[in-house]
C-alpha positions as CSV (number, residue, x, y, z in Angstrom):
1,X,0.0,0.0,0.0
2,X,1.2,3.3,-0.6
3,X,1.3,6.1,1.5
4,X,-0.5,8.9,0.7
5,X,1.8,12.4,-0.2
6,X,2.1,15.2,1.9
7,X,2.0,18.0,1.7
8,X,4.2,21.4,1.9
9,X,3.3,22.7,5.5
10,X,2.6,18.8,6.9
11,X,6.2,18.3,5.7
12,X,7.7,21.0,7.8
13,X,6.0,20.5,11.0
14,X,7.1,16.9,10.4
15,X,10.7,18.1,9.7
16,X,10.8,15.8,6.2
17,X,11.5,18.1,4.0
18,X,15.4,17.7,4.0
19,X,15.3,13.8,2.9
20,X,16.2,14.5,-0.4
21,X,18.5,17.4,-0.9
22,X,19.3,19.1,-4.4
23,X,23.2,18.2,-4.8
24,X,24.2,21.1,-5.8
25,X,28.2,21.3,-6.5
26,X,29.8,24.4,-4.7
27,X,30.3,27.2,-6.9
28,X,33.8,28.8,-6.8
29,X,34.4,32.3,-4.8
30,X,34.1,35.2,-7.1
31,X,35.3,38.7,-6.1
32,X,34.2,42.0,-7.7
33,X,38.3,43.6,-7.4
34,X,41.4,42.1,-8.3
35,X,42.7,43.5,-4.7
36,X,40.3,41.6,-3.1
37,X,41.1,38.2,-4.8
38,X,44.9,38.8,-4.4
39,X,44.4,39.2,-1.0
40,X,42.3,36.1,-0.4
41,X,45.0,34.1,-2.5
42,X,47.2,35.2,-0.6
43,X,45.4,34.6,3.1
44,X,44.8,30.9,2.2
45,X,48.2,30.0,0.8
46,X,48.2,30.1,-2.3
47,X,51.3,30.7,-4.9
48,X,50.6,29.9,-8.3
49,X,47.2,31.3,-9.2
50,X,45.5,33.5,-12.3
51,X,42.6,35.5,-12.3
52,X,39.9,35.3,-14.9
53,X,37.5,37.4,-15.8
54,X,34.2,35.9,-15.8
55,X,32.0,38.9,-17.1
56,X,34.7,39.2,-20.1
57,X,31.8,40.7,-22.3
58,X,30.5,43.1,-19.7
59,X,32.8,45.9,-19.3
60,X,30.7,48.0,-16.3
61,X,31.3,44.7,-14.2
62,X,34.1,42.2,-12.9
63,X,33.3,38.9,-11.6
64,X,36.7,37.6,-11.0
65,X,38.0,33.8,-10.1
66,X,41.0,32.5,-8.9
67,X,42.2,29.7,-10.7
68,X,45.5,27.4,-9.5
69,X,47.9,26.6,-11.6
């Protein structure tokens, strides 16, 4: 027999609603300044880095990653 589904507000009084999860993959840190990503680099260790521009086509704004080399 099946068991009838529940609903939105009967799941959260029941605490169910974090059974199944989304699995997202973590995104990676952006920063709006190239100081700002030097400086984190640099607070968590690491040497051989780049930065890339992620809004290459926007010039009005940055959206910069770190990437190890």
């Amino acid at each position: 027999m099946k068991m009838a589904k529940l609903h939105t507000r009967q799941k959260r009084k029941l605490r169910m609603h974090s059974i199944r999860g989304r699995n997202r993959k973590p995104k990676p840190k952006t920063f709006k300044t190239e100081e700002k990503a030097k400086k984190y680099a640099e607070a968590k260790g690491i040497k051989n880095y780049k930065l890339v521009d992620l809004q290459e086509l926007n010039p009005n704004r940055n959206k910069i990653k770190i990437v190890v080399e």
